[in-house]
C-alpha positions in Angstrom: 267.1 -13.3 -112.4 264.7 -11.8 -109.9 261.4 -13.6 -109.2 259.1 -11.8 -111.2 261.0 -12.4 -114.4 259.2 -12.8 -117.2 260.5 -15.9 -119.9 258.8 -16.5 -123.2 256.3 -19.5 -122.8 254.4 -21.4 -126.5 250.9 -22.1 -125.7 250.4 -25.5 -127.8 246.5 -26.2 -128.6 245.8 -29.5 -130.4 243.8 -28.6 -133.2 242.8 -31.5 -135.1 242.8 -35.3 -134.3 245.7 -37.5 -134.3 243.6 -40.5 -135.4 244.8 -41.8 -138.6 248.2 -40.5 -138.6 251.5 -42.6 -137.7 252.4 -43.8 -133.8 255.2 -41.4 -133.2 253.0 -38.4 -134.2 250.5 -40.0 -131.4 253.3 -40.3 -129.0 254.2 -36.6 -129.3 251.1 -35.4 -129.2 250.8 -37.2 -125.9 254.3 -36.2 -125.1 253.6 -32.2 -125.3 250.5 -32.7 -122.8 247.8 -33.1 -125.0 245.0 -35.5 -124.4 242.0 -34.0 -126.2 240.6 -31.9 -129.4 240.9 -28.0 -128.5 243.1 -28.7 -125.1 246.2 -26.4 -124.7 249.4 -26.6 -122.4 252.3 -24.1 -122.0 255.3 -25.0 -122.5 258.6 -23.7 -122.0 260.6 -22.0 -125.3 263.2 -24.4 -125.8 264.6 -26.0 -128.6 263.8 -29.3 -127.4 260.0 -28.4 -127.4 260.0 -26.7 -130.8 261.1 -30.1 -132.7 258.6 -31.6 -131.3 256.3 -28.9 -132.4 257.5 -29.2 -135.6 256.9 -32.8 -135.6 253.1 -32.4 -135.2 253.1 -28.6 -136.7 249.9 -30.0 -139.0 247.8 -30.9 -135.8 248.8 -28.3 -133.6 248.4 -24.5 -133.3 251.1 -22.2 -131.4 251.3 -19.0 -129.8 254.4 -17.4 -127.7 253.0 -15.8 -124.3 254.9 -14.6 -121.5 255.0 -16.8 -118.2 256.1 -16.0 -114.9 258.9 -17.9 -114.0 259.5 -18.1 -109.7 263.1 -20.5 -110.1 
């Protein structure tokens, strides 16, 4: 891969607040990055990170952007 390859990246924004909802919903949440209302984080497209995804898919919104990946 040269070092300006470009790898599919999901930019997670936390949409709506995780209080009232159970404790492992909370801990992914806080798992994928997210700390606060309207806060996003890029992630990596794995499989790993779309279960979790899926987990919180009701609090969460997700868009696939391209990263730059220098490994």
């Amino acid at each position: 891969m040269s070092p300006k390859a470009k790898t599919k990246a999901l930019k997670v924004t936390l949409i709506k607040s995780v209080i009232g909802y159970k404790e492992n919903q909370k801990r992914t949440v806080r798992a994928l990055g997210l700390r606060r209302m309207n806060q996003s984080v890029i992630h990596p497209d794995r499989p790993e990170i779309r279960g979790m995804i899926r987990t919180v898919e009701h609090l969460v919104a997700v868009e696939e952007v391209e990263s730059n990946e220098t490994a």
